[in-house]
C-alpha positions in Angstrom: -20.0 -52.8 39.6 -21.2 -53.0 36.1 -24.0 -50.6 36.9 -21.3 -47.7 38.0 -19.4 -48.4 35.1 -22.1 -47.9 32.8 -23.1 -45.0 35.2 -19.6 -43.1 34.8 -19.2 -44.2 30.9 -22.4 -42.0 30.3 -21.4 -39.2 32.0 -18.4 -38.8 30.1 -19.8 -39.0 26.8 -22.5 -36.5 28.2 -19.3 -34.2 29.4 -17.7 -34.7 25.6 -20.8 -34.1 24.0 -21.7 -31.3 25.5 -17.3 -29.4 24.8 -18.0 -30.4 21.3 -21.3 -29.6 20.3 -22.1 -26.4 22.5 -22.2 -23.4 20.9 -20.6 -20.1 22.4 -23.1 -18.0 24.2 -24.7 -15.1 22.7 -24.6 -11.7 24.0 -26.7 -8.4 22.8 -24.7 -5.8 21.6 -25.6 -2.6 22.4 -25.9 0.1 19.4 -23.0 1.7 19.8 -21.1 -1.7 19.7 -23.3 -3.0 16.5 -22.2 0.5 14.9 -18.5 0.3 15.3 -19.2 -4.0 13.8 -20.5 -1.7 10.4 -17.9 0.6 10.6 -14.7 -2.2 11.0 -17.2 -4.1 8.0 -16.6 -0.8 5.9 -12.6 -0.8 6.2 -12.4 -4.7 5.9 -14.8 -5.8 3.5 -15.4 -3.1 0.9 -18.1 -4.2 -1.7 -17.5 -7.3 -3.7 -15.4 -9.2 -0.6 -17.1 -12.8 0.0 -18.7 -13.6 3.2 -16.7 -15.7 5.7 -20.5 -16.9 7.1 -20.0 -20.9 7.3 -16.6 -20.7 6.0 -13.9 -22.8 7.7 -10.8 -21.3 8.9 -7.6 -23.4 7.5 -4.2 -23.6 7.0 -2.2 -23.9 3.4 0.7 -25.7 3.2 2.5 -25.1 0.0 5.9 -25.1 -1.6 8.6 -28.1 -2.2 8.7 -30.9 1.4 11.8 -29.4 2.4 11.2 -26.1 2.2 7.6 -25.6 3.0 5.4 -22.1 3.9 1.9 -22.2 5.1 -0.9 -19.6 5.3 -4.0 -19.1 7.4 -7.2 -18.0 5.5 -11.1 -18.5 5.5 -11.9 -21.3 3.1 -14.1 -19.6 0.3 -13.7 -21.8 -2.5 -12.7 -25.5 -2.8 -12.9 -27.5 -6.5 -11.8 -30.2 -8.0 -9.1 -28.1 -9.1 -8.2 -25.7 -7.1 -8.6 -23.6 -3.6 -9.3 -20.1 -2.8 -8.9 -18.9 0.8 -9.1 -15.0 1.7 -6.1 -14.6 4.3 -6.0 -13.3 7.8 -5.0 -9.5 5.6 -8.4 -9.9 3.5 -6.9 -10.4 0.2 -8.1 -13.6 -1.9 -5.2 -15.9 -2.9 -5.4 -18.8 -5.3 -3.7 -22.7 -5.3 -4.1 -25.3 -7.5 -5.0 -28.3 -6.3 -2.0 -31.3 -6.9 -2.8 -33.7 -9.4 -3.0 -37.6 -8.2 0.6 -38.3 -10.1 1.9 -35.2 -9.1 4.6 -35.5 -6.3 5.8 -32.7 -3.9 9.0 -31.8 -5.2 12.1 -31.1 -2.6 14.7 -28.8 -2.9 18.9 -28.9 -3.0 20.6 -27.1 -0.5 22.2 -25.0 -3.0 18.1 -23.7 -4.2 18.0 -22.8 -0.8 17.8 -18.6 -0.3 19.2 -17.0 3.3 16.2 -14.8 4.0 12.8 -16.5 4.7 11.2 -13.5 2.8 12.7 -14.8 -0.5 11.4 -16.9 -2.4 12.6 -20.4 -3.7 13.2 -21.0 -7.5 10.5 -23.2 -7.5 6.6 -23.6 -7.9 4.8 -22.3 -4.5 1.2 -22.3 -6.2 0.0 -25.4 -5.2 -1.6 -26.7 -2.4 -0.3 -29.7 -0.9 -2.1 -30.0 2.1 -5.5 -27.9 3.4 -6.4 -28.4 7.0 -8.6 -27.1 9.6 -7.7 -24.6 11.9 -9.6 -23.4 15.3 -9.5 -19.3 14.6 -11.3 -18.6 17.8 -8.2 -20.8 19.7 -5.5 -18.6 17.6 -7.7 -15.2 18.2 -6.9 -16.3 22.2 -3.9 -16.8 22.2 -3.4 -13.7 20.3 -5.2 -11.8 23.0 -3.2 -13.3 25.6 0.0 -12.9 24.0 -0.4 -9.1 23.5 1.6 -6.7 21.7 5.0 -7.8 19.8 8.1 -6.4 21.7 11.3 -5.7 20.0 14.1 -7.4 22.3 16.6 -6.8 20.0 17.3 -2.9 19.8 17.8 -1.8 23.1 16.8 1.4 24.7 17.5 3.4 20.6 15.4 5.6 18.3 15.1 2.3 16.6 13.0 0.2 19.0 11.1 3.4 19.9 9.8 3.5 16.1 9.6 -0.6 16.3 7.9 -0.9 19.4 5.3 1.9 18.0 4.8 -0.1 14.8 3.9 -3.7 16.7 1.3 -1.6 18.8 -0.4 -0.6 15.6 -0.4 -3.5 13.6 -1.1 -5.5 16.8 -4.5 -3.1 16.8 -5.1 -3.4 13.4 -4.9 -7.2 13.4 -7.0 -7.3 16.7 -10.1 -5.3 14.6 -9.3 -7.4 11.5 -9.2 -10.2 13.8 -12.4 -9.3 15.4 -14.7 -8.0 12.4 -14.0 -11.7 11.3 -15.0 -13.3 14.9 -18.2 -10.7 14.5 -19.2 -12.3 11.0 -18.7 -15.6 11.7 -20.8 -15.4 15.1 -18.6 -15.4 17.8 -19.7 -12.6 19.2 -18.2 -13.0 23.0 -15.0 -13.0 21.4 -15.6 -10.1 18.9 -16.3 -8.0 21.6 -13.1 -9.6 23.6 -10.9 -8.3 20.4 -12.6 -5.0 20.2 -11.3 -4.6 23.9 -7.7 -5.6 23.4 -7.9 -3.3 20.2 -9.0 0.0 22.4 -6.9 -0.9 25.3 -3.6 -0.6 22.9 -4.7 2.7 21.7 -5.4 4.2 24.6 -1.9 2.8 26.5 -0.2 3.4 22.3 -1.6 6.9 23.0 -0.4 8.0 26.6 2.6 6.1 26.1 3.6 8.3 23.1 1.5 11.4 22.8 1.0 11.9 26.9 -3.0 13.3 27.7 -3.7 13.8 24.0 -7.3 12.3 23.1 -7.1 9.4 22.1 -8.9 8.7 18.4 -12.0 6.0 17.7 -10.9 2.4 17.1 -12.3 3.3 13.6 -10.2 6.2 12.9 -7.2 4.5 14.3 -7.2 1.0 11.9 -8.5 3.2 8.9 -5.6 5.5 9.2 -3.5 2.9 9.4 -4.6 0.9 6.6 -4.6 3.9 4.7 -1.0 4.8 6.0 0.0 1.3 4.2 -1.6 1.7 1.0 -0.1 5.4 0.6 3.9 3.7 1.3 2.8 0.8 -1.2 1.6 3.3 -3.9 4.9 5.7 -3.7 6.8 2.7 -3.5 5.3 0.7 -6.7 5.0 3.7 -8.9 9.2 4.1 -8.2 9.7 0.4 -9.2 7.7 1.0 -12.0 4.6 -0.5 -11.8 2.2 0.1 -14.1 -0.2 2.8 -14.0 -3.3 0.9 -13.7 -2.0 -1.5 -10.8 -1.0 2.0 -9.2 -4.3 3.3 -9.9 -6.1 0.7 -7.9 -4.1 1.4 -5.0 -4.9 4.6 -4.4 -8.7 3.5 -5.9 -8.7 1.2 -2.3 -7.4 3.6 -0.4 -10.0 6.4 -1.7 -12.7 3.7 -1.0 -12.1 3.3 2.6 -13.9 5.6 5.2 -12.9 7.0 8.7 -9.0 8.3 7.6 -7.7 11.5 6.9 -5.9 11.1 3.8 -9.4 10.2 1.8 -9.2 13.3 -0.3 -5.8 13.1 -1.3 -6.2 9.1 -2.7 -9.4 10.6 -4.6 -6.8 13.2 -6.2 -4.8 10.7 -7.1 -7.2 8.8 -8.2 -8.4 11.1 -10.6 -5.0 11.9 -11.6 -3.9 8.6 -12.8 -7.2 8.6 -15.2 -6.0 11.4 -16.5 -2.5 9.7 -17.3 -3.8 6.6 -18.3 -6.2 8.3 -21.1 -3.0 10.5 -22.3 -1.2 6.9 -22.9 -4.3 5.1 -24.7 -4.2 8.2 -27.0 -0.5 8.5 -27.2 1.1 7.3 -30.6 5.3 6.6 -29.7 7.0 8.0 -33.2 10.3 6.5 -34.2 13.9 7.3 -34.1 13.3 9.2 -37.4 10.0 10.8 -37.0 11.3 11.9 -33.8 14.5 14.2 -35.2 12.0 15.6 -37.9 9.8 17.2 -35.0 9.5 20.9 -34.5 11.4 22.3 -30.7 7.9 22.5 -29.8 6.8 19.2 -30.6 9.8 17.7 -29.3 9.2 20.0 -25.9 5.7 18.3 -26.0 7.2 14.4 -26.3 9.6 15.1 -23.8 7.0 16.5 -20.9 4.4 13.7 -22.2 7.6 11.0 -21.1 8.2 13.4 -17.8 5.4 10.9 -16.1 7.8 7.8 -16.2 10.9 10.1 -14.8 12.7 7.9 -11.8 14.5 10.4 -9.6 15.0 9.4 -6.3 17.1 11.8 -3.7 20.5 10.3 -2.5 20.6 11.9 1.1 18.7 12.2 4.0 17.8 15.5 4.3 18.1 16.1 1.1 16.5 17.5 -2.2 15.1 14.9 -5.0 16.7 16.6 -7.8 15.2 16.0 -11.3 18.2 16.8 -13.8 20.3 14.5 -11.9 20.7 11.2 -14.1 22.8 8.9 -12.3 19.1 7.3 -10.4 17.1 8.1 -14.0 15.5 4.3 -14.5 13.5 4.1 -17.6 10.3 1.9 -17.1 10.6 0.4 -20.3 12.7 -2.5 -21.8 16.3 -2.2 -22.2 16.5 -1.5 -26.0 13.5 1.1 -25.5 15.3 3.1 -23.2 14.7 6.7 -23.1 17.2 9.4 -22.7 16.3 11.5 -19.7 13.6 13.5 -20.2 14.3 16.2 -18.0 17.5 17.1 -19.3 15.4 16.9 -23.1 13.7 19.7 -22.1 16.3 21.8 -20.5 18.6 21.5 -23.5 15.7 22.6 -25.5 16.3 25.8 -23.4 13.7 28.8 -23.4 11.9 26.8 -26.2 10.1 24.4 -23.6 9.3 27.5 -21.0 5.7 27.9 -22.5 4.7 24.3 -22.2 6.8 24.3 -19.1 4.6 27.3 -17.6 1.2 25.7 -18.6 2.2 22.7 -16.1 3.7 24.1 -13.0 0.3 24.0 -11.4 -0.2 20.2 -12.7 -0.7 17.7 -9.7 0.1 14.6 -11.8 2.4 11.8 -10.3 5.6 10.9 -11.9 7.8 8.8 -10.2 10.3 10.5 -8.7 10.4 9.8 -4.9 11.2 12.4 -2.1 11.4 12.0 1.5 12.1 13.9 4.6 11.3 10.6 6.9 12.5 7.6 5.3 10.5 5.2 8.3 7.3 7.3 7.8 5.0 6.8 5.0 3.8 10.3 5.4 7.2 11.9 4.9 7.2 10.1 1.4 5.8 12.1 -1.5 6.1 11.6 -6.0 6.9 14.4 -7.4 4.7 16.2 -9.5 4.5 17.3 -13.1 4.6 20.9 -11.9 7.8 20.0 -9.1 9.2 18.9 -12.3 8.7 21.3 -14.5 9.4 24.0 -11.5 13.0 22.6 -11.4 13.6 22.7 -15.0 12.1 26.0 -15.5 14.4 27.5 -13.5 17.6 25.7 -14.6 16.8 26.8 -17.6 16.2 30.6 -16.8 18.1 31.0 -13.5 15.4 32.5 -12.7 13.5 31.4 -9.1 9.6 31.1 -8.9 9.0 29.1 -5.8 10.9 28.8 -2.1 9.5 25.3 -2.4 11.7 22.7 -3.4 7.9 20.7 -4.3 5.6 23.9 -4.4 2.5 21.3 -5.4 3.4 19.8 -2.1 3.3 23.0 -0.2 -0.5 23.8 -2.3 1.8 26.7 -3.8 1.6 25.7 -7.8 -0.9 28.1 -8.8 1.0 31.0 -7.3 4.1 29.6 -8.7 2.6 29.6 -12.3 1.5 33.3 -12.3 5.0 34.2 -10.9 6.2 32.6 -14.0 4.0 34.1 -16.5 4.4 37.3 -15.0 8.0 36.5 -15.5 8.3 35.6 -19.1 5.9 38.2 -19.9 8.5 41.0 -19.1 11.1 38.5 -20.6 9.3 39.2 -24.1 8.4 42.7 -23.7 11.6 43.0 -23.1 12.6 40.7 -26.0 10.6 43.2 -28.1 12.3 46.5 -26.9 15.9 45.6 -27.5 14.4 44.5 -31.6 13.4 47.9 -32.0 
C-alpha cells in the first residue's frame, strides 16, 4: 500500500514538474515568415525601443483603493524607486514606487467622475501593486475571443464604421501582440497571431471591399498606425500643442516603413523645422513698438502669427473659413491674447497682397482644421499658410485665384501664385496708366 502511494505521489510531481518547467516547442520559420518578424520589428520597435528579451509581462495597479486602474506592460525597469513598464501600445510609462509610510489614499464619492476615461483629481503615478501576468494565456484568449462586435448600434452607418474599426485594431493588436510573442520566444504562438492577423484582413477585406486584393499584413498595421498618428497630429496642433511635441508626431510617423502616407509626414516634418527656427529667431515687440511699425512690417507680424491661427469649420460639409472669428483660439495665455491675425491682414487691405502673394504656394501648417469626413482621419487636413493667405487675398481683392477652397491640398498652390502675380501685375500697370 505504501509502495503505490509512494508510486502515484511521484508521478504527480513528475506530471507538475514537467506543466511548469517545459518550455514551448520550437518551430523553424521559414524566410518568408522570419521577413515579415523584421518587418512587424520595424513598425513596433523603431530604434532606441528596449528589448522585451527576459522581461516579465505584469500588471500595474495604480490610483486611490476605491477607485483603482491597472495597466498591462513588459517589465523593463524596476528600482528602488520606481517602475517602468512599456505597455501592450509600445510606449514607456513611468510609476513611482510607494514609500513604506505612504498609504493608498481613497476617494469621496463626490471626487468620483461619470466617465471611466476621466481622470480622478488625484495622484495616479504611483504603483501600488506590480504583479505577474501570463501574456501568452491573455494572447489566447485573445485569439479565441476574436474581433470586437458592436451590439449596440444595430443594422446603421454607425456600427458599419464601428464594426470596421474593431477589425482593424483587433489586427493591429494581433501583430503587436505577436511581434512581442516573436521577441520573447514564443514562436508557436507568434506564428498563431500572425494567422489571426491575416485571417481578419482577408475576411475585413471581402467583407468591405468584395474581390479587391487584399494588402500584406505589413502594409495593413503600418497604414493603420500611420492613420492614428496623422488624426493625433491634426488633432494636437488644433488644441494647441506645441510645435515641437507636434513635430515628433509626424517625426514617428515619417520613421515608420510599409504606409502610404510616408512622404507626406516627411513634408511635415520638414515643415515644422522650418516653423520652429522662424520662432527661435522671432523677437515679440510690445504694444508700443508694435503701433510704430511700417503697413509692411505690420503685414509681416501678422502672417509670422498666421501659424497659431485656430479656425475650425462649423458644418459638415462645409468650408473652414479663415476670417471667421467666432472659433479664433489664441495658443497663448489669456492676457497675451492676440487679435485675429487674419482679419490684421485683411484690414491692412492691398498693403499685405505682396507678402500675401510670396506665400500662396507655402505648405506650412497652421492650425486651422478642415474636414469633409469627420470619422476618417484622412478626410481631416490643417490648413496651410498658402489656404490662408489664398482666402485673404481674395477677400481683400474680390478677386478669385483658385476653384480650390485649400488649393495646397489639391497640389494647386504654385499655379495659384502665378495667377496672382499675373493678377496684381496688370493691377499696377494699370495703377500706373490712370497716374499719367
Amino acid at each position: 500500500m505504501k509502495t503505490a502511494i509512494l508510486f502515484c505521489v511521484l508521478l504527480l510531481l513528475r506530471v507538475i514538474g514537467h506543466t511548469v518547467f517545459a518550455e514551448e516547442p520550437k518551430t523553424d520559420l521559414s524566410k518568408a515568415e522570419q521577413q515579415q518578424f523584421e518587418g512587424l520589428a520595424e513598425i513596433f520597435s523603431p530604434p532606441g525601443t528596449p528589448s522585451i528579451k527576459g522581461k516579465k509581462w505584469v500588471e500595474v495597479d495604480f490610483g486611490p483603493a476605491n477607485w483603482s486602474s491597472q495597466v498591462l506592460g513588459w517589465l523593463i525597469e524596476d528600482t528602488d524607486s520606481e517602475v517602468v513598464i512599456m505597455n501592450s501600445q509600445g510606449e514607456l510609462q513611468r510609476y513611482k514606487k510607494p514609500l513604506s509610510s505612504e498609504k493608498r489614499p481613497d476617494i469621496t464619492d463626490d471626487q468620483k467622475v461619470p466617465f471611466a476615461f476621466q481622470k480622478p483629481p488625484v495622484d495616479r503615478s504611483i504603483a501600488w501593486k506590480v504583479q505577474s501576468q501570463d501574456f501568452p494565456a491573455m494572447c489566447q484568449k485573445f485569439i479565441e475571443a476574436g474581433v470586437p462586435k458592436d451590439t449596440f448600434n444595430k443594422d446603421t452607418v454607425f456600427k458599419m464604421i464601428n464594426d470596421q474599426v474593431s477589425e482593424e485594431w483587433h489586427v493591429v493588436e494581433a501583430a503587436r501582440y505577436a511581434h512581442f510573442a516573436h521577441q520573447a520566444g514564443h514562436s508557436v504562438l507568434s506564428l498563431d497571431l500572425v494567422h489571426e492577423a491575416t485571417k481578419t484582413i482577408k475576411l475585413a477585406q471581402q467583407k468591405n471591399y468584395g474581390n479587391r486584393n487584399p494588402p500584406t499584413l505589413l502594409e495593413y498595421v503600418a497604414d493603420r498606425i500611420a492613420r492614428g498618428y496623422r488624426r493625433q497630429g491634426i488633432a494636437a496642433a488644433e488644441r494647441g500643442t506645441p510645435r515641437p511635441e507636434l513635430q515628433q508626431i509626424w517625426a514617428k510617423m515619417a520613421a515608420m516603413p510599409y504606409h502610404e502616407s510616408r512622404e507626406e509626414a516627411k513634408a511635415m516634418v520638414k515643415h515644422y523645422k522650418s516653423l520652429l527656427a522662424e520662432d527661435a529667431r522671432w523677437v515679440e515687440p510690445d504694444a508700443a513698438a508694435l503701433a510704430k511699425l511700417s503697413t509692411e512690417k505690420q503685414a509681416a507680424y501678422w502672417l509670422y502669427h498666421l501659424r497659431d491661427l485656430d479656425v475650425v469649420q462649423l458644418g459638415s460639409p462645409g468650408v473652414c473659413h479663415v476670417l471667421f472669428d467666432s472659433r479664433f483660439r489664441d495658443v497663448q495665455e489669456p492676457e497675451k491674447k492676440l487679435p485675429h491675425p487674419a482679419i490684421e491682414l485683411q484690414k491692412l487691405g492691398r498693403a499685405a497682397i505682396p507678402l500675401l502673394i510670396a506665400h500662396l504656394d507655402d505648405a506650412r501648417p497652421t492650425r486651422c482644421e478642415t474636414y469633409w469626413r469627420s470619422w476618417s482621419p484622412e478626410g481631416r487636413y490643417l490648413l496651410r499658410y498658402g489656404d490662408c493667405c489664398k482666402q485673404i487675398f481674395e477677400a481683400i481683392t474680390e478677386h478669385k485665384i483658385s476653384e480650390e477652397n485649400y488649393p495646397l491640398r489639391a497640389s494647386d498652390g504654385s499655379e495659384c501664385k502665378a495667377r496672382a502675380e499675373k493678377w496684381w501685375q496688370e493691377e499696377q500697370e494699370k495703377s500706373m496708366k490712370r497716374a499719367k
